[in-house]
C-alpha positions as CSV (number, residue, x, y, z in Angstrom):
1,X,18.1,-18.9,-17.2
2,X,15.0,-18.6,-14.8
3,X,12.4,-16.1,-15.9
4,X,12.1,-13.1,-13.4
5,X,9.6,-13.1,-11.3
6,X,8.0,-9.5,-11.8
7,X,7.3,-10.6,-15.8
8,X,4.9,-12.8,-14.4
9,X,3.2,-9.5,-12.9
10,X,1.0,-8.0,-15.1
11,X,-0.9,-5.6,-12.6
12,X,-1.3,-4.3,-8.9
13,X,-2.8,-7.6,-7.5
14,X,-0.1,-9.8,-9.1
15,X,2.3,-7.5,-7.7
16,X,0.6,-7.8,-4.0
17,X,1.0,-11.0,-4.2
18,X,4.7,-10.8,-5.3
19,X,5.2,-9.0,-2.3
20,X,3.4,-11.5,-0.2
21,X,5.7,-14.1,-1.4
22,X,8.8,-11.8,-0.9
23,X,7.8,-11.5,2.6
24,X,8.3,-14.8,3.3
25,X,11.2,-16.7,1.2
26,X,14.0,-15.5,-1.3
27,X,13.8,-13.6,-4.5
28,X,14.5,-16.5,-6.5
29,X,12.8,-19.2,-4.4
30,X,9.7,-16.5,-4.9
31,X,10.4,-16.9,-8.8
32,X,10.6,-21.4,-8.8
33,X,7.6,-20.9,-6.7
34,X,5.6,-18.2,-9.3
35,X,7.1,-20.2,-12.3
36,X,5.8,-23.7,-11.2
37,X,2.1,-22.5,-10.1
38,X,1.7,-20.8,-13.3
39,X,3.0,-23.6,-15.3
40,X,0.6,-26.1,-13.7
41,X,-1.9,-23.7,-13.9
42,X,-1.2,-23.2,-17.6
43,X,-0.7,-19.5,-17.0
44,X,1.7,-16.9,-18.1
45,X,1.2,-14.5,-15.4
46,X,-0.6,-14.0,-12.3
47,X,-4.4,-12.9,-13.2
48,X,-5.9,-9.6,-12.3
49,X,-9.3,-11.1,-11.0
50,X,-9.5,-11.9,-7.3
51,X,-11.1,-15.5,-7.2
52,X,-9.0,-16.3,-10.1
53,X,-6.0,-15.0,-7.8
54,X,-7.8,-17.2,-4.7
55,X,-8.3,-20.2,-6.6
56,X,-4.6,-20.1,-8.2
57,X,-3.2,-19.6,-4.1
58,X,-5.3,-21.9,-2.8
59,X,-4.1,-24.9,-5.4
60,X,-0.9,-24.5,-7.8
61,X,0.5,-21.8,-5.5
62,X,-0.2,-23.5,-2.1
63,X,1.4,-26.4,-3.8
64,X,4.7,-25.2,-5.1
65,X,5.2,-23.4,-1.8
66,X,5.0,-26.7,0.0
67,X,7.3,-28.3,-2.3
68,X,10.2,-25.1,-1.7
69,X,9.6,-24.6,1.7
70,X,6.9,-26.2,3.9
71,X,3.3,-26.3,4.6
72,X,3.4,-23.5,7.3
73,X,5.5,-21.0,5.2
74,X,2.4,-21.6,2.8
75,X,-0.5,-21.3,5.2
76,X,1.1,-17.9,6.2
77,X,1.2,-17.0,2.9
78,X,-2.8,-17.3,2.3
79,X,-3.1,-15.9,5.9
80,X,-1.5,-12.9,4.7
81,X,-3.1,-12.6,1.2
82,X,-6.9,-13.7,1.6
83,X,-8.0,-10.1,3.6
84,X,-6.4,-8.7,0.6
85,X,-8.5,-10.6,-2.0
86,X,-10.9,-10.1,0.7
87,X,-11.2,-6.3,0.3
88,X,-10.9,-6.7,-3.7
89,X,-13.8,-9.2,-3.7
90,X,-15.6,-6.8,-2.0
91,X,-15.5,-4.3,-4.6
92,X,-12.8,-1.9,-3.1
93,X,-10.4,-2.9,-6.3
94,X,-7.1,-1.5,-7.4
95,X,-7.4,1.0,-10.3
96,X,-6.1,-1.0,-13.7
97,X,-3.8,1.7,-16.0
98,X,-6.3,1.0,-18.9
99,X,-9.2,2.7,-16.7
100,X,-7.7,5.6,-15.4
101,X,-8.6,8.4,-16.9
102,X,-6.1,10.6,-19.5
103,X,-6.4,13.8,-17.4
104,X,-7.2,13.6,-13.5
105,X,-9.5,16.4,-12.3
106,X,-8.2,18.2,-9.4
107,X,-10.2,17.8,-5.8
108,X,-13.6,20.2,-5.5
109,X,-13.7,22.4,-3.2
110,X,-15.6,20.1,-0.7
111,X,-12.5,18.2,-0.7
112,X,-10.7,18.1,2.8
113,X,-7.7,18.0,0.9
114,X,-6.3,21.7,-0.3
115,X,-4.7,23.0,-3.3
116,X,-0.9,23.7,-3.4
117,X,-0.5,26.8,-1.3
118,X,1.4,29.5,-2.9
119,X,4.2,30.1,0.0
120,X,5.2,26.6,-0.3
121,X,5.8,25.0,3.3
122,X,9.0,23.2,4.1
123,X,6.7,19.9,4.5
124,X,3.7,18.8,2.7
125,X,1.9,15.8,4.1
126,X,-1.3,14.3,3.8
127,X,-2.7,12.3,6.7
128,X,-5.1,9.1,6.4
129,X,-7.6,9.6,9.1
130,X,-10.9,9.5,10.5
131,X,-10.1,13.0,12.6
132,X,-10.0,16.4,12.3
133,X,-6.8,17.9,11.8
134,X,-7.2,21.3,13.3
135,X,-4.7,20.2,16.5
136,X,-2.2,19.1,13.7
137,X,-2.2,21.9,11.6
138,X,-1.9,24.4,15.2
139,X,1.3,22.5,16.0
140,X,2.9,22.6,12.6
141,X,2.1,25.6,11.8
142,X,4.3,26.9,8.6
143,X,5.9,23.6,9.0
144,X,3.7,22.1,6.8
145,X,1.4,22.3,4.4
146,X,-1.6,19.4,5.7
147,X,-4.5,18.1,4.2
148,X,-6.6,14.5,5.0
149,X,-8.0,12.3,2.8
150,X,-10.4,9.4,4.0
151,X,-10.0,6.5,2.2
152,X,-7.4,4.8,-0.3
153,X,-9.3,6.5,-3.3
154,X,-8.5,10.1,-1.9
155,X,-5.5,8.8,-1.4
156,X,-4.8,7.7,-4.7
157,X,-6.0,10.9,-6.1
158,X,-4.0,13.3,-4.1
159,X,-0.7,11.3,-5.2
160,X,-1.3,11.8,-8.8
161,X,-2.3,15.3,-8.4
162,X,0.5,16.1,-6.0
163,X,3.2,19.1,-7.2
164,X,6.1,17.7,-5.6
165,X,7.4,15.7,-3.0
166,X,5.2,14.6,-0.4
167,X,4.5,12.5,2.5
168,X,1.7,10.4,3.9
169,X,1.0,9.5,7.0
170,X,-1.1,6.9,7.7
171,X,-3.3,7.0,11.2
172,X,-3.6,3.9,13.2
173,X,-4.7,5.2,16.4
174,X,-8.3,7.2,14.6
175,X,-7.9,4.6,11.2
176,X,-9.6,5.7,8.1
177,X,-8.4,2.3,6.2
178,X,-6.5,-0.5,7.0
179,X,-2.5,-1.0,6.4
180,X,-3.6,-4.2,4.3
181,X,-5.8,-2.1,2.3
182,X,-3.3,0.7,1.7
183,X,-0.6,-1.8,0.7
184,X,-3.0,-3.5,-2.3
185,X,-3.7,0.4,-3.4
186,X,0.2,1.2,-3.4
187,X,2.3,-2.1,-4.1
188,X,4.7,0.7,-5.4
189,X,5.3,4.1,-4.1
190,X,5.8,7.1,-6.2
191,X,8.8,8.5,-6.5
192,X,8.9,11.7,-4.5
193,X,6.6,10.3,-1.9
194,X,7.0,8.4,1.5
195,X,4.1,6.7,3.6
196,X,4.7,7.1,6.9
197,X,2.4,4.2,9.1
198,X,1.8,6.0,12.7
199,X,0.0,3.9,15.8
200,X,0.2,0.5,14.3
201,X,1.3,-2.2,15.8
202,X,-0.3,-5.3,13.6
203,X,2.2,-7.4,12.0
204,X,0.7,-6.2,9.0
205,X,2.2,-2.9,9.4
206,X,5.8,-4.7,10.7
207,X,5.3,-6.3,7.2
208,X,4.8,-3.4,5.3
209,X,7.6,-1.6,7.1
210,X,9.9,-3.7,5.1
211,X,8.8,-2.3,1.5
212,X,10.4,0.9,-0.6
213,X,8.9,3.7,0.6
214,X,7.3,2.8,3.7
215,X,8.2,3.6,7.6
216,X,7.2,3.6,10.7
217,X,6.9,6.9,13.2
218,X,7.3,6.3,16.4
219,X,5.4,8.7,18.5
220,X,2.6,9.1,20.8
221,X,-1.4,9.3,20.1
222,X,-1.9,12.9,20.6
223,X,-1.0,15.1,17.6
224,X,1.6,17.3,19.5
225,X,3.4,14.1,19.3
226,X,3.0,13.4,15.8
227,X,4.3,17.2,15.3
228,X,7.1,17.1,17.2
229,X,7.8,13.6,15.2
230,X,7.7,15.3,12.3
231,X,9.6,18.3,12.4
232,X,12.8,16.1,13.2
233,X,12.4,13.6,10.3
């Protein structure tokens, strides 16, 4: 019996790149494919480092996705996954469980993103953008309860200091971050949470579609639009 391929994942790059191969051929032609790379490579799991990840694509992985199912299936695979290890590189990397903190400190008050109101709203959503929300927040009214964050860090800190369900929507028309970014941060969504991608069109954002806990909203660029979107999910 095969070994599955998510005990070969030992962190959130290994799991983006799990998902980059899921993208792109069956669950268990994704698991011959991890299983051969790794055994060539004399590895028991994908590695949480991201030239280690680049140098494993680039040779054992490349390779065994060649032998399963053909050299362009595998070049848009490492078109897909190198802006990823891209933005890691960079230093904008994944938080690893062993360095998060034991208690997260809630936002300061500086922070554009607000405490839990105490008349809870029907909707709480937080919105990835570069703008003000002030036309949002008109619309919506006592619809929602609306806060921004900024970047994928915010992000990640709202979600663990969230008090119940929520949902984030994700600007592509005024983008704060990128949908390839977003996806590295949150290879798995919460439970109780949705991401919502809104003005996209990049086939990143068709890709990312296709995960747990991820959508599309199809509305307008103004925010009366993304309201009025909202109020009839």
């Amino acid at each position: 019996m095969s070994v599955p391929a998510k005990s070969r994942v030992k962190g959130p790059i290994g799991q983006t790149v799990l998902e980059v191969l899921g993208t792109m051929m069956t669950p268990d032609t994704a698991a011959e494919v991890l299983r051969r790379a790794l055994e060539r490579s004399a590895r028991s799991s994908i590695p949480e480092n991201a030239e280690r990840v680049r140098e494993l694509a680039e040779g054992e992985l490349r390779a065994a996705v060649i032998e399963m199912v053909g050299v362009e299936v595998a070049d848009s695979f490492l078109a897909h996954l190198d802006p990823i290890l891209g933005v890691i590189s960079s230093g904008v990397r994944p938080r690893q469980s062993a360095e998060r903190p034991k208690s997260v400190a809630p936002p300061s008050r500086s922070s554009s993103f607000p405490p839990p109101r105490r008349e809870e709203a029907a909707l709480r959503v937080i919105v990835v953008t570069a703008a003000s929300l002030e036309d949002l927040k008109r619309h919506l009214g006592s619809f929602a309860d609306v806060g921004r964050v900024r970047d994928a860090f915010e992000l990640i800190t709202a979600l663990e200091t969230r008090t119940g369900p929520l949902l984030v929507v994700v600007d592509g028309y005024r983008p704060a971050v990128d949908v390839a970014t977003l996806a590295m941060f949150l290879p798995r969504i919460p439970d109780g949470c949705r991401v919502a991608l809104w003005g996209f069109t990049t086939p990143d954002a068709r890709r990312v579609e296709t995960f747990p806990g991820w959508s599309i909203v199809d509305a307008g660029a103004d925010w009366g639009a993304l309201a009025d979107a909202l109020t009839n999910l």
